[in-house]
TORKOL-4160 file (C-alpha; in steps of 0.2 Angstrom, whole numbers, padded with zeros to 4 digits, m for minus):
405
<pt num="1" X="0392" Y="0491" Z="0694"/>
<pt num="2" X="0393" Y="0509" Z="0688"/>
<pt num="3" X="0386" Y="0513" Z="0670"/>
<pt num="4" X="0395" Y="0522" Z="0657"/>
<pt num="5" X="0379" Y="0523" Z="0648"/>
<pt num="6" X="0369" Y="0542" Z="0651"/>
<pt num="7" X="0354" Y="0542" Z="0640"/>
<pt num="8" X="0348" Y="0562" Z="0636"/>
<pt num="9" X="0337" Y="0571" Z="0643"/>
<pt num="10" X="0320" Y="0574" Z="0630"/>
<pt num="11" X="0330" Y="0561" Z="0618"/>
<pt num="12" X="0315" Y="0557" Z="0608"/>
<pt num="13" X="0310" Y="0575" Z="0607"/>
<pt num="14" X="0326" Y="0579" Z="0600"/>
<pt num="15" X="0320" Y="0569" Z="0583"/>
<pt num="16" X="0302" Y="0578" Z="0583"/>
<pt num="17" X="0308" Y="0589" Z="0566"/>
<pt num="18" X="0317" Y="0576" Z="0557"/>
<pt num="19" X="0312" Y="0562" Z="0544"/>
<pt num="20" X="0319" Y="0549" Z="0536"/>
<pt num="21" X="0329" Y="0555" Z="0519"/>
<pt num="22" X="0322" Y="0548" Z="0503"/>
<pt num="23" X="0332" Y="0534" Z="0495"/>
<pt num="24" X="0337" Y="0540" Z="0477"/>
<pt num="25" X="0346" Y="0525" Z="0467"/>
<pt num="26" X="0344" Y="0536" Z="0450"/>
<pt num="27" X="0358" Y="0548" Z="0448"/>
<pt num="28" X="0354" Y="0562" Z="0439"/>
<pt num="29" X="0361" Y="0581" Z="0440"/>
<pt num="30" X="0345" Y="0590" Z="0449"/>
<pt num="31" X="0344" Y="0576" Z="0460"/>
<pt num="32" X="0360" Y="0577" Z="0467"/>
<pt num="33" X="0359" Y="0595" Z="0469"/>
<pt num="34" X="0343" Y="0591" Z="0479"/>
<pt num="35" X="0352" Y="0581" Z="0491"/>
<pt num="36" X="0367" Y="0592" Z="0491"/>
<pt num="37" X="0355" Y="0608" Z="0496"/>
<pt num="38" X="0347" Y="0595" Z="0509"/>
<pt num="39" X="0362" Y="0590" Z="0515"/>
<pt num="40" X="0368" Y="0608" Z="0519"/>
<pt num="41" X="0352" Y="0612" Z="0526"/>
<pt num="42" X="0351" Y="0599" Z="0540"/>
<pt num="43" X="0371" Y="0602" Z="0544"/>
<pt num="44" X="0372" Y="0621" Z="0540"/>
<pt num="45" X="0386" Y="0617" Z="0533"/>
<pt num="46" X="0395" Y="0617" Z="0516"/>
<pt num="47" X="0405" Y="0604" Z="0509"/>
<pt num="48" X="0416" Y="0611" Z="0492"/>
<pt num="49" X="0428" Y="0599" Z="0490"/>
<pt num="50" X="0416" Y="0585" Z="0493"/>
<pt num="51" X="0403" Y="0590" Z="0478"/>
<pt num="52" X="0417" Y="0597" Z="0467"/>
<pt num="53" X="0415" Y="0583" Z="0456"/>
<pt num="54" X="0419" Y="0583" Z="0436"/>
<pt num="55" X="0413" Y="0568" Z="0431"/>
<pt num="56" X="0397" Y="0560" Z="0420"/>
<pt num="57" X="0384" Y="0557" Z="0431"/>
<pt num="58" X="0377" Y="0543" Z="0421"/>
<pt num="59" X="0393" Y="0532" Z="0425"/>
<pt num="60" X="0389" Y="0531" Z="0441"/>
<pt num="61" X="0371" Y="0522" Z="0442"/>
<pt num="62" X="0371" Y="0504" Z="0447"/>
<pt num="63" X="0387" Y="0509" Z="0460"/>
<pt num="64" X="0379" Y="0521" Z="0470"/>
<pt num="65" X="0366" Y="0528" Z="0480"/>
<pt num="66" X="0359" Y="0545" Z="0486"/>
<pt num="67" X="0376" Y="0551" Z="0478"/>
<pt num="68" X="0382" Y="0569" Z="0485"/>
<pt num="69" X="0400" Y="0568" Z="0477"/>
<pt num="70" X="0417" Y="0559" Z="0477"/>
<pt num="71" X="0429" Y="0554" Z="0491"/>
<pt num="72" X="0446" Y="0558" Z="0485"/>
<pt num="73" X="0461" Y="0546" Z="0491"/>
<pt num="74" X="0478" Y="0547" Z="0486"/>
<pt num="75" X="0484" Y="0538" Z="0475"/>
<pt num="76" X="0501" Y="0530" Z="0472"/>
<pt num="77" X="0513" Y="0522" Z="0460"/>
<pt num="78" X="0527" Y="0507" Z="0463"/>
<pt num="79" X="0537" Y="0496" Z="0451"/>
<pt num="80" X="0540" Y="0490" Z="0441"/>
<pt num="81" X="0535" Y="0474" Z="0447"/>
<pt num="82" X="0540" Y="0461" Z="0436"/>
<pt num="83" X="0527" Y="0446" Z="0436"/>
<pt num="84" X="0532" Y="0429" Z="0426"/>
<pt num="85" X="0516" Y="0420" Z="0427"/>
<pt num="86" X="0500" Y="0410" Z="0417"/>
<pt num="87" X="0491" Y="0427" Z="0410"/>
<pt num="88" X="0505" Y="0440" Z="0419"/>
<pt num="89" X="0521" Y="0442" Z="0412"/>
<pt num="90" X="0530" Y="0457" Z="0410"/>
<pt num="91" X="0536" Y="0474" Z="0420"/>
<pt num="92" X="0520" Y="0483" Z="0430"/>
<pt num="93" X="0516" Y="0499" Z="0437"/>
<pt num="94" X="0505" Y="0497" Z="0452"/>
<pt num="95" X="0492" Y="0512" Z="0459"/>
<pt num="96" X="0490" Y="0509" Z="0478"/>
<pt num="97" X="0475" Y="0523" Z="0483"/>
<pt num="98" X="0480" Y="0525" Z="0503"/>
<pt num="99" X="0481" Y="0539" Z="0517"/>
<pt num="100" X="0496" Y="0529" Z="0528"/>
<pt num="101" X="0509" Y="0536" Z="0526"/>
<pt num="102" X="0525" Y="0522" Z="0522"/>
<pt num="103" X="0514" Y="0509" Z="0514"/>
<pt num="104" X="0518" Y="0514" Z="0496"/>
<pt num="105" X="0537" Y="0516" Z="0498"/>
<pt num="106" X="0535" Y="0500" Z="0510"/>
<pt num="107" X="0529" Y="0491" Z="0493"/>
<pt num="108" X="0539" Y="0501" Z="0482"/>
<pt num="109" X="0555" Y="0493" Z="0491"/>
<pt num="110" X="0548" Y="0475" Z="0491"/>
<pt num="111" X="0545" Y="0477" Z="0473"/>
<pt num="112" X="0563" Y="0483" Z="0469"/>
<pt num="113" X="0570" Y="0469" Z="0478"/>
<pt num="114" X="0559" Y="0457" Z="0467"/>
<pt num="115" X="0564" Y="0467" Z="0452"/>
<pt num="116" X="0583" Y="0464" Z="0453"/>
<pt num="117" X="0580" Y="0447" Z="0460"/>
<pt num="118" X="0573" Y="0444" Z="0440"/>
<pt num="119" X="0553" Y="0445" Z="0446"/>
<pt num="120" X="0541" Y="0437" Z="0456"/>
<pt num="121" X="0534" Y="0420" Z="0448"/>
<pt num="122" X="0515" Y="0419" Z="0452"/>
<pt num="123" X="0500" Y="0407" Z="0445"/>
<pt num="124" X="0481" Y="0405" Z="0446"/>
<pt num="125" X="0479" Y="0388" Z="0454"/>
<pt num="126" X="0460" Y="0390" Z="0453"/>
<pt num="127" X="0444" Y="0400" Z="0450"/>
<pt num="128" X="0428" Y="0400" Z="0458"/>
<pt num="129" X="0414" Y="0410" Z="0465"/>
<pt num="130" X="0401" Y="0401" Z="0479"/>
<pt num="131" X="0383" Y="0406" Z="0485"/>
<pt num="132" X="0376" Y="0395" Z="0500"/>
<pt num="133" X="0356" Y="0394" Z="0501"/>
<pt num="134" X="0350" Y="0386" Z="0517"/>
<pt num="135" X="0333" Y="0376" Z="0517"/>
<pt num="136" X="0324" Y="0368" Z="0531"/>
<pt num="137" X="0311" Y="0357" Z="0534"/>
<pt num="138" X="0299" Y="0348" Z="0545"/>
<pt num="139" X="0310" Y="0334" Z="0548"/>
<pt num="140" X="0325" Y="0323" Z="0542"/>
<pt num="141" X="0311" Y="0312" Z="0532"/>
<pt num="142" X="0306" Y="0328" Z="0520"/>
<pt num="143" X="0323" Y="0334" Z="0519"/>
<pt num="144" X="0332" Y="0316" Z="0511"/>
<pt num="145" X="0316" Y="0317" Z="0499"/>
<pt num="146" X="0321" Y="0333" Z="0493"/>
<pt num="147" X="0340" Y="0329" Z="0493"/>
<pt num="148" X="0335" Y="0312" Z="0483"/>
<pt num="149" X="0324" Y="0321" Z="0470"/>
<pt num="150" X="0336" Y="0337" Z="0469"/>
<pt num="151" X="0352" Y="0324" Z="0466"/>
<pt num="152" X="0339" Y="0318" Z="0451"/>
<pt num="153" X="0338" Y="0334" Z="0446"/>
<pt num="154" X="0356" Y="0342" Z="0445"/>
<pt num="155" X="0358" Y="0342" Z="0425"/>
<pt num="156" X="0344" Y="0354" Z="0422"/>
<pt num="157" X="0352" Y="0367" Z="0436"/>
<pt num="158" X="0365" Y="0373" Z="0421"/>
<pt num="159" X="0352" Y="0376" Z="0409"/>
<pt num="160" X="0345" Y="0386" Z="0420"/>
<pt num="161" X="0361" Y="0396" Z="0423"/>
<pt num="162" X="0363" Y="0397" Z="0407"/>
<pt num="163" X="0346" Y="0405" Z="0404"/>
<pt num="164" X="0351" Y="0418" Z="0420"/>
<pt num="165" X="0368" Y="0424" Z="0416"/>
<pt num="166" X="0378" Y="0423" Z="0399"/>
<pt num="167" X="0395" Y="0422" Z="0410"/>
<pt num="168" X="0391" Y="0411" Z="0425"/>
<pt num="169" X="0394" Y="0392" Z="0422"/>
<pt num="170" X="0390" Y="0382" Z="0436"/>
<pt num="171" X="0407" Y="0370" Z="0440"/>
<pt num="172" X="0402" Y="0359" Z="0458"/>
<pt num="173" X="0387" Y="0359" Z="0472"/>
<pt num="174" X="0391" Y="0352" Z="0487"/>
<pt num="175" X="0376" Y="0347" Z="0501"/>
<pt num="176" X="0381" Y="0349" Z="0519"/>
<pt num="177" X="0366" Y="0344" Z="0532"/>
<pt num="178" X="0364" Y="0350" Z="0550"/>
<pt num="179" X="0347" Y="0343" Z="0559"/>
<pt num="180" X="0332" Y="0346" Z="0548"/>
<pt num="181" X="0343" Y="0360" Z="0539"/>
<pt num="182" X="0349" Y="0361" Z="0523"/>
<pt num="183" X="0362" Y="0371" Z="0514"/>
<pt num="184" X="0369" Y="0367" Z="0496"/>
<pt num="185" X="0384" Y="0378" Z="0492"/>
<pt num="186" X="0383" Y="0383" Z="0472"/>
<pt num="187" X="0399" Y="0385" Z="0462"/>
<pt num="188" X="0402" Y="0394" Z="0449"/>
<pt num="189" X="0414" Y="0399" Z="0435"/>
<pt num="190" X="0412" Y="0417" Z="0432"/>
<pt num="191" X="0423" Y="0424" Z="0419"/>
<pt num="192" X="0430" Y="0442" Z="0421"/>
<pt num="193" X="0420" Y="0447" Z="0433"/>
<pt num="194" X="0420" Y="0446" Z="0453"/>
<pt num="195" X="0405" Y="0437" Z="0453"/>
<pt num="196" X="0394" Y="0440" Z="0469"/>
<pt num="197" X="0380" Y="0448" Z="0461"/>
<pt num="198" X="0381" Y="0436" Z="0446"/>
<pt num="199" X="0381" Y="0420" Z="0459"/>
<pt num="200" X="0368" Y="0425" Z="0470"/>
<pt num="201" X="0355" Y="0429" Z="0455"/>
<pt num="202" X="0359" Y="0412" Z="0445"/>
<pt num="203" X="0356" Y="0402" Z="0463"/>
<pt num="204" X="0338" Y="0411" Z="0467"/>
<pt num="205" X="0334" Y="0407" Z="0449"/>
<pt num="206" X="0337" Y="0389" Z="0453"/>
<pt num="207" X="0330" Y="0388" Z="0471"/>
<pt num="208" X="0315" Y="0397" Z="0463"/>
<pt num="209" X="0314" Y="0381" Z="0453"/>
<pt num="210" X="0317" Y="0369" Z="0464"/>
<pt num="211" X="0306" Y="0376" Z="0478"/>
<pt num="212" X="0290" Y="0376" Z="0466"/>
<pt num="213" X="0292" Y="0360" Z="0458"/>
<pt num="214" X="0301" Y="0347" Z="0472"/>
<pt num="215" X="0290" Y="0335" Z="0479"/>
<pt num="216" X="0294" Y="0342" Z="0497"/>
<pt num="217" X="0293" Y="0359" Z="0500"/>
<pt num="218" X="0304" Y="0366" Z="0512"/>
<pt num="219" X="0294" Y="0377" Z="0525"/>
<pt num="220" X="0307" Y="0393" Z="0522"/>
<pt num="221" X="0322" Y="0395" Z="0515"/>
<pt num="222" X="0336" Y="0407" Z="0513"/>
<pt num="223" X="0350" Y="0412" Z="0499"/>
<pt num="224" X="0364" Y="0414" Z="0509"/>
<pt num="225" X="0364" Y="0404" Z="0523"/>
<pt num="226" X="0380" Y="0413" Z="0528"/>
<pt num="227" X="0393" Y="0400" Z="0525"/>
<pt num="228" X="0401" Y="0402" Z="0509"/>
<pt num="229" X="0412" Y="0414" Z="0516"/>
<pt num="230" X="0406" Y="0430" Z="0509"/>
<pt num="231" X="0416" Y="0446" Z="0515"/>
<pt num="232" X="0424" Y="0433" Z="0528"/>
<pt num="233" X="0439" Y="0424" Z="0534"/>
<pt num="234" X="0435" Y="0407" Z="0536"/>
<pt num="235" X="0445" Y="0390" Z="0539"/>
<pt num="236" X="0437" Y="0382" Z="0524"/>
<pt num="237" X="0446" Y="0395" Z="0510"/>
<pt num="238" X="0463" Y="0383" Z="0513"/>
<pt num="239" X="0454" Y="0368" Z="0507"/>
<pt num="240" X="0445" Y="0375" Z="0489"/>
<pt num="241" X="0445" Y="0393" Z="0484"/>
<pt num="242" X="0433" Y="0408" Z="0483"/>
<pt num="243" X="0436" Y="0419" Z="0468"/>
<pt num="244" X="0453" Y="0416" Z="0461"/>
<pt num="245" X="0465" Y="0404" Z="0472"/>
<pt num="246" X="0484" Y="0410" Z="0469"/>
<pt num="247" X="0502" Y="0408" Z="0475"/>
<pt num="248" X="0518" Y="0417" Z="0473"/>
<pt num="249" X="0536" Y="0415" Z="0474"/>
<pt num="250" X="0556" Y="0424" Z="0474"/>
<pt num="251" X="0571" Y="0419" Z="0479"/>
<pt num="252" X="0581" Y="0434" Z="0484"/>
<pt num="253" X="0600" Y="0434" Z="0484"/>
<pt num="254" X="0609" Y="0438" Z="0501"/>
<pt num="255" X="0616" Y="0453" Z="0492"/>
<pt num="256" X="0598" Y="0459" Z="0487"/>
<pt num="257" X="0593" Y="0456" Z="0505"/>
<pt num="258" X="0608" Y="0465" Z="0513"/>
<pt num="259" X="0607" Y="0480" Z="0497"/>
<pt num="260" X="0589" Y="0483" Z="0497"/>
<pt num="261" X="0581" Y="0476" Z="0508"/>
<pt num="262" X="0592" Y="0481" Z="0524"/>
<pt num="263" X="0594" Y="0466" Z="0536"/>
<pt num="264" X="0598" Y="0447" Z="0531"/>
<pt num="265" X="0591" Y="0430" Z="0525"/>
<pt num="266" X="0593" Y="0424" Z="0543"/>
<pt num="267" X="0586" Y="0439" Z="0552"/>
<pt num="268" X="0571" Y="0436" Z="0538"/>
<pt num="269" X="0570" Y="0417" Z="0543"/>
<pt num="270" X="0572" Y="0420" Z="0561"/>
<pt num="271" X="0558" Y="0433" Z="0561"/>
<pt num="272" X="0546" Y="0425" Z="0548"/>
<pt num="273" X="0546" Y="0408" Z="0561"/>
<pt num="274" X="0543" Y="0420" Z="0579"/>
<pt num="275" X="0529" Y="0428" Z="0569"/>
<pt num="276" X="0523" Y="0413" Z="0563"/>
<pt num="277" X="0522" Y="0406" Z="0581"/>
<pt num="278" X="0511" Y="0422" Z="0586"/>
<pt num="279" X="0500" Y="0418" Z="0571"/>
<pt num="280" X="0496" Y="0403" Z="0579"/>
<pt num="281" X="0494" Y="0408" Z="0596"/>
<pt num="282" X="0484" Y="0422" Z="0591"/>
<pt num="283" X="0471" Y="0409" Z="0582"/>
<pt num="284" X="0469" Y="0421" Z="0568"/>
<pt num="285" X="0466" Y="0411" Z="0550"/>
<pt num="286" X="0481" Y="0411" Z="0542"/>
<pt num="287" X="0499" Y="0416" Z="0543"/>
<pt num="288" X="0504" Y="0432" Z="0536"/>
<pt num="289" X="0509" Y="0452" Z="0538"/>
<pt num="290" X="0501" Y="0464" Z="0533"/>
<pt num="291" X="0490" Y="0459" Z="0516"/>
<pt num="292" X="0475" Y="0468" Z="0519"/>
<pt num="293" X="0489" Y="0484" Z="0517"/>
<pt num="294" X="0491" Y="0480" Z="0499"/>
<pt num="295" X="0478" Y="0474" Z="0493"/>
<pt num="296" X="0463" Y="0487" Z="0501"/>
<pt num="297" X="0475" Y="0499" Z="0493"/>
<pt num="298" X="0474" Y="0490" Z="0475"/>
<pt num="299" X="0457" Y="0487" Z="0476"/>
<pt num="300" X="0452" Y="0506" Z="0482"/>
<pt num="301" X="0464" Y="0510" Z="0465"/>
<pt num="302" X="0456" Y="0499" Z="0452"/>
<pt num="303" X="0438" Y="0499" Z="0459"/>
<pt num="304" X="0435" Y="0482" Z="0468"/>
<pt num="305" X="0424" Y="0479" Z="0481"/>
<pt num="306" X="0434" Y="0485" Z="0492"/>
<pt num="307" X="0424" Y="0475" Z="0508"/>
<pt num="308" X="0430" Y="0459" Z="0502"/>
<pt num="309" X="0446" Y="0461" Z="0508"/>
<pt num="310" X="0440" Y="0452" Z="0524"/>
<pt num="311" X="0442" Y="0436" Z="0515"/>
<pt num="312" X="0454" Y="0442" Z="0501"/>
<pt num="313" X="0468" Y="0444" Z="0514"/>
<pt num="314" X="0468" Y="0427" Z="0520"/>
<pt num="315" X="0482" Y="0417" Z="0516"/>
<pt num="316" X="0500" Y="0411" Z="0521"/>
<pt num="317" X="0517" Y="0416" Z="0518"/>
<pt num="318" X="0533" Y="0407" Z="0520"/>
<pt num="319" X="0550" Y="0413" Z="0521"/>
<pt num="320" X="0567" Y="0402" Z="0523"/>
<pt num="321" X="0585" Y="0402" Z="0525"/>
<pt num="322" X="0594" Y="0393" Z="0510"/>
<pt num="323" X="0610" Y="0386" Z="0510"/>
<pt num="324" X="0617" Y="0397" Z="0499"/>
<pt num="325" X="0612" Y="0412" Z="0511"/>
<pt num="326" X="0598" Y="0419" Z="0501"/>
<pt num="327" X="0580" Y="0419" Z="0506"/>
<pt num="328" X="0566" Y="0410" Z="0498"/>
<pt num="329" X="0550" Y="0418" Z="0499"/>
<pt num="330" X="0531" Y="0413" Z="0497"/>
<pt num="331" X="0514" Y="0419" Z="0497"/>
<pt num="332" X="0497" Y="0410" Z="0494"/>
<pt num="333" X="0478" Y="0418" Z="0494"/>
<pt num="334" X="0465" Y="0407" Z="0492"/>
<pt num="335" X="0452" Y="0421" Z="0492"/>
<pt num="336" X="0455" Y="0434" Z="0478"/>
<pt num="337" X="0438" Y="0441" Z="0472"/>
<pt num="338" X="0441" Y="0453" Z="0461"/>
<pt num="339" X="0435" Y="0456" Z="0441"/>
<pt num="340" X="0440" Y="0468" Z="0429"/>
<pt num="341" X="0423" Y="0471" Z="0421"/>
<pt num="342" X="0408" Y="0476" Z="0432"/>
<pt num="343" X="0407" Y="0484" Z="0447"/>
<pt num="344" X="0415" Y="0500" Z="0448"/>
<pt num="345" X="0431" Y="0493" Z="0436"/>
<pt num="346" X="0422" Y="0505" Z="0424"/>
<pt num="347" X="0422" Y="0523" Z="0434"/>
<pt num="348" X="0433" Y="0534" Z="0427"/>
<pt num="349" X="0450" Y="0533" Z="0438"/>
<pt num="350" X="0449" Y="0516" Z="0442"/>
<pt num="351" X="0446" Y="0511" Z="0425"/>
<pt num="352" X="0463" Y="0522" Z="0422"/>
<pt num="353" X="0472" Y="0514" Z="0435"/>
<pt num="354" X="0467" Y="0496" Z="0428"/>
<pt num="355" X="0474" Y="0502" Z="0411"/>
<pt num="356" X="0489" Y="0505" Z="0420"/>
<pt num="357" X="0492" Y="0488" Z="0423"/>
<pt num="358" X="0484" Y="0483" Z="0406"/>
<pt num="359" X="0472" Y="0474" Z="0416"/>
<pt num="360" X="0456" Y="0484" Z="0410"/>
<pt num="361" X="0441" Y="0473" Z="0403"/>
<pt num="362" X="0440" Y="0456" Z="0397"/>
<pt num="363" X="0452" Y="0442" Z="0399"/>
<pt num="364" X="0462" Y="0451" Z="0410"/>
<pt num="365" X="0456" Y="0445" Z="0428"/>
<pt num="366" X="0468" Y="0431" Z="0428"/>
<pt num="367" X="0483" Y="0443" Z="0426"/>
<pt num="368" X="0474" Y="0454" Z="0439"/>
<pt num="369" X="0474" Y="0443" Z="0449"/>
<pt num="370" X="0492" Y="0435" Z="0447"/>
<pt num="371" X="0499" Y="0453" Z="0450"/>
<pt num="372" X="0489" Y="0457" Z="0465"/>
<pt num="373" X="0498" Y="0441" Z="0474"/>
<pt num="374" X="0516" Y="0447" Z="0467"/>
<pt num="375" X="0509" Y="0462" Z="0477"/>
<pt num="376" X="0507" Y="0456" Z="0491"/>
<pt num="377" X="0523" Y="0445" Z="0492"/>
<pt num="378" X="0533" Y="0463" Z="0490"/>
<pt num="379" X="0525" Y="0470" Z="0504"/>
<pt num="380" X="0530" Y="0455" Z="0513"/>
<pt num="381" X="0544" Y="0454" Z="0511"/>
<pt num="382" X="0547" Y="0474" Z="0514"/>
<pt num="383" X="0536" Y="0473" Z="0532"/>
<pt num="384" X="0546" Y="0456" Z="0537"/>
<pt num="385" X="0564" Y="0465" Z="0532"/>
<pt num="386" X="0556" Y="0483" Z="0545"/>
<pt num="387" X="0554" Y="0470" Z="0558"/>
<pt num="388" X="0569" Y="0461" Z="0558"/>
<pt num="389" X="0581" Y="0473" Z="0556"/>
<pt num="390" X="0572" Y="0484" Z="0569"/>
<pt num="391" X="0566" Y="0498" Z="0554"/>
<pt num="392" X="0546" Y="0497" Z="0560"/>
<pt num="393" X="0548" Y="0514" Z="0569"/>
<pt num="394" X="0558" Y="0523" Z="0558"/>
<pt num="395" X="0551" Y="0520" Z="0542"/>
<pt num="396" X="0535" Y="0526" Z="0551"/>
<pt num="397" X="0542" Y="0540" Z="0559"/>
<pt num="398" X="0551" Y="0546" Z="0541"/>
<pt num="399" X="0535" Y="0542" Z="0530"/>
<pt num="400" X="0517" Y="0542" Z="0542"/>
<pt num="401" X="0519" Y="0559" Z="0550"/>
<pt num="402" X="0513" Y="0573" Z="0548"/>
<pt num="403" X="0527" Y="0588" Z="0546"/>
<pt num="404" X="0525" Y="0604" Z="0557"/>
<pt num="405" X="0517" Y="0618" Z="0547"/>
């Protein structure tokens, strides 16, 4: 079998002159103009728009390392999308920060269908944030003696929380065992914020407790045994919830679906159940469109972790023909992480584009939350209509190309 693989000649001597760049974590002005000159050195090149940056360099510790400047994406607007729901009720301008081209109008459409429709109804279901420490032992003998004494022990865990964070409440542990292995998954409440950092300090304060003063010491253990669904799509999200677990309905009139939308509440139907079917054949976890579009677009805007769209777009919709002609149409996630304190909520334009949505700061992350799923049922919606009426390739053609100069 031929190789495609051609190693270089002198490979190693080709990284004689170079060593490793130092980590900075602190950023300060002199230090970024350190990398910056270091940066150009190495490449002989100059990067202007990169490190033409106005901004306060303080905001930006705790969010960053070995900063050099700021990766601009552009940012769009759409709505109002009008959200009747538990924390979310009103008419909202959405920022979408994307460089495809026919996404925001794509969205901007769904929305205006929802919008004369009289808006999208969408509701929390459920809130919670996991962190999975795996433990092993010698045998099953020492691990059920650990399990017995740490099921003794359970009332003291939430002091200890409470000692840890002044947000996190821990809500449910659960105890799954696999040979002499053993992973509690940790629960947690955790307010406003998204809640990863938060869940993963409160657990090792408590498996710090337990490993010094159970009877059975486990001979290594682990705080994240890589099954509470961190930053991936797992079958498990259908049956509780990571982050905050939503769902979100319309019923669009056959005149809405005809005007705005261009196609029918049939077409819709018919498509929405052939899709559904290559869902399925496909094995992929869940049954949607296109919700990582809309929401890694949100969450560039408003400064979420934008890598926990792997798991955040994971859901189902549904659409179907009603008797009447018009379409009902659904959408569940059970996976939103997101927060609207901490993280990078507070950097200068995505706090702006939070405010936007009057979703800045605390109390809001329920409304956030209820307005990112009406979101995604607009784009939807908009994708399903594309497809059905045969508009895929020329809404793309129209919106994602570049022009000739």
């Amino acid at each position: 079998m031929k190789t495609l693989l051609k190693i270089p000649a002198r490979a190693v001597d080709q990284t004689e002159n170079l060593c490793a760049l130092p980590l900075s974590s602190e950023i300060s002005t002199e230090g970024t103009k350190t990398l910056r000159s270091y940066l150009s050195e190495k490449t002989n090149k100059q990067f202007p728009t990169l490190t033409d940056t106005n901004i306060d360099l303080s905001l930006l510790n705790g969010n960053i390392e070995n900063f050099i400047g700021m990766s601009q994406v552009p940012t769009g607007i759409i709505g109002p999308l009008k959200v009747h729901g538990t924390a979310a009720n009103g008419a909202y301008y959405v920022p979408l920060a994307t460089s495809e081209g026919a996404l925001v109008a794509s969205y901007h459409r769904g929305a205006r269908a929802c919008l004369l429709a009289g808006g999208v109804t969408s509701i929390c279901l459920k809130e919670g944030v996991q962190r999975s420490p795996v433990f092993k032992f010698e045998n099953l003998n020492d691990l059920s003696l650990f399990v017995s004494w740490f099921l003794a022990e359970k009332d003291i865990l939430q002091d200890i929380v409470k000692k840890t964070s002044r947000f996190a409440k821990l809500t449910d542990t659960r105890i799954q065992i696999e040979g002499n292995h053993l992973t509690i998954s940790f629960e947690y409440f955790t307010a406003d914020a998204a809640g990863q950092n938060m869940v993963t300090i409160c657990t090792d304060a408590i498996c710090r407790f337990m490993v010094d003063l159970c009877p059975v010491k486990p001979t290594h253990w682990f705080i994240e045994g890589n099954s509470s669904g961190d930053k991936k799509a797992t079958a498990y999200s259908f049956n509780n919830v990571r982050g905050k677990k939503v769902t979100a309905e319309i019923e669009l009139s056959a005149s809405i679906v005809s005007e705005v939308l261009k196609t029918s509440s049939e077409l819709m139907d018919r498509y929405w159940r052939s899709s559904t079917m290559g869902i399925i054949q496909s094995a992929a976890i869940g049954a949607h469109g296109h919700y990582a579009n809309g929401l890694a677009a949100l969450f560039l805007a408003t400064g979420q972790d934008v890598a926990c769209v792997a798991e955040a777009a994971t859901g189902i919709t549904r659409m179907e023909l009603n008797k009447d002609g018009s379409l009902y149409a659904s959408v569940t996630l059970p996976n939103l992480i997101i927060g609207t304190v901490g993280g990078g909520t507070n950097l200068p334009t995505q706090k702006e584009c939070l405010e936007i949505m009057d979703c800045y700061g605390e109390g809001n992350s329920i409304k956030y939350a209820e307005i990112a799923a009406a979101l995604v049922l607009t784009g939807e919606l908009s994708i399903a209509a594309a497809l059905s009426a045969g508009q895929f390739t020329q809404a793309h053609q129209k919106f994602g190309r570049k022009k000739s100069v």
